[in-house]
C-alpha positions as a LaTeX table, in Angstrom:
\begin{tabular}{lrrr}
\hline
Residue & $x$ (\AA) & $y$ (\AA) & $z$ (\AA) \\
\hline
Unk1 & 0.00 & 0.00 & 0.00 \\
Unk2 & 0.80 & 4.03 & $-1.01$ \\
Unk3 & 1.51 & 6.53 & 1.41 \\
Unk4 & $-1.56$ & 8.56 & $-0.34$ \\
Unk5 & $-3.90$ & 5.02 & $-0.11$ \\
Unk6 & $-2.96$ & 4.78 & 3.18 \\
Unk7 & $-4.13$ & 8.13 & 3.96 \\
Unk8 & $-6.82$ & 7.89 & 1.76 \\
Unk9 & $-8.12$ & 4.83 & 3.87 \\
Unk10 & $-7.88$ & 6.72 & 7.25 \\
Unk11 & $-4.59$ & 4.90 & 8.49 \\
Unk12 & $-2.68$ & 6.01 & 11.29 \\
Unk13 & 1.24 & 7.23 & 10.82 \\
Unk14 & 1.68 & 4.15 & 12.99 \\
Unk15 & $-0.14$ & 1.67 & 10.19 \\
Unk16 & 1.51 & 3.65 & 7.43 \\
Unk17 & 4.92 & 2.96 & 9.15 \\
Unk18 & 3.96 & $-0.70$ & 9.37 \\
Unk19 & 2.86 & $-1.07$ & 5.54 \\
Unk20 & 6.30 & 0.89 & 4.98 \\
Unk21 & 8.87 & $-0.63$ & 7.37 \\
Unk22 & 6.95 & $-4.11$ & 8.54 \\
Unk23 & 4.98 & $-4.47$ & 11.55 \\
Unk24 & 8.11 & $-5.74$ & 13.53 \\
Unk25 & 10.35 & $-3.34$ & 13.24 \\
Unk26 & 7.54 & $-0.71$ & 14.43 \\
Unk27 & 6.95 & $-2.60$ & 17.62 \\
Unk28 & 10.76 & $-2.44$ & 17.87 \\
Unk29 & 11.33 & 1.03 & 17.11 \\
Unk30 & 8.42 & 3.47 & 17.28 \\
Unk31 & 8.36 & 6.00 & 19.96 \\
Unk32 & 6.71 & 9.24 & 20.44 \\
Unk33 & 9.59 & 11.17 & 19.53 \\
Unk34 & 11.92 & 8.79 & 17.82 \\
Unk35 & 13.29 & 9.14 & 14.36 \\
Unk36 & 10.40 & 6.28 & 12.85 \\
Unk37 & 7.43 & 8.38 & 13.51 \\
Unk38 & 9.33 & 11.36 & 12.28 \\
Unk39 & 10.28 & 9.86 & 9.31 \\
Unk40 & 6.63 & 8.75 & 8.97 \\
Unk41 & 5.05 & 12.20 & 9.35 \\
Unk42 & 7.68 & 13.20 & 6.96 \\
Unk43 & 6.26 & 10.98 & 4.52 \\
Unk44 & 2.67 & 11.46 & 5.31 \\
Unk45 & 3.06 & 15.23 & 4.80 \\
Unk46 & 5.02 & 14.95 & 1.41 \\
Unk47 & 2.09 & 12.98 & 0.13 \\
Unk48 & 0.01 & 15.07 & 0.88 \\
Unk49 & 1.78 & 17.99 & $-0.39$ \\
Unk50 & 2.62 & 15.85 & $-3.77$ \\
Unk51 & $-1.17$ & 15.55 & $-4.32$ \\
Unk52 & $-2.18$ & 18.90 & $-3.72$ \\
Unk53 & $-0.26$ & 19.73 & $-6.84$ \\
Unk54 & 3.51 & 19.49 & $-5.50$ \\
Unk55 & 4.35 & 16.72 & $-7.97$ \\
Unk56 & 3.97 & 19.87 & $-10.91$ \\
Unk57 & 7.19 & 21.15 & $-9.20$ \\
Unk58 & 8.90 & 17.96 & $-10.40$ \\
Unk59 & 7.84 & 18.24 & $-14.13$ \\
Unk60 & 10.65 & 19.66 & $-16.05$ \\
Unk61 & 8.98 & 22.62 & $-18.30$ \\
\hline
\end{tabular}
């Protein structure tokens, strides 16, 4: 699964981390402030930002 489905489906940055890394090495490494669920908000708000038109940036003119 996407970043963007995940999103899309109401998943948490906890369940996107999951899909992305596997469930395992969330249990292992997730904390409230730890570099996983920064990385995961990191992704969750470039998707979002991507889909909202970002991804025009990336188109060479």
């Amino acid at each position: 699964m996407t970043v963007m489905k995940g999103i899309d489906a109401g998943r948490t940055q906890r369940m996107i981390a999951a899909e992305v890394w596997g469930e395992a090495a969330v249990a292992a490494e997730w904390s409230a402030d730890g570099w996983m669920r920064s990385r995961a908000r990191r992704l969750v708000a470039r998707a979002r930002a991507l889909a909202g038109g970002g991804w025009r940036k990336m188109v060479p003119r």
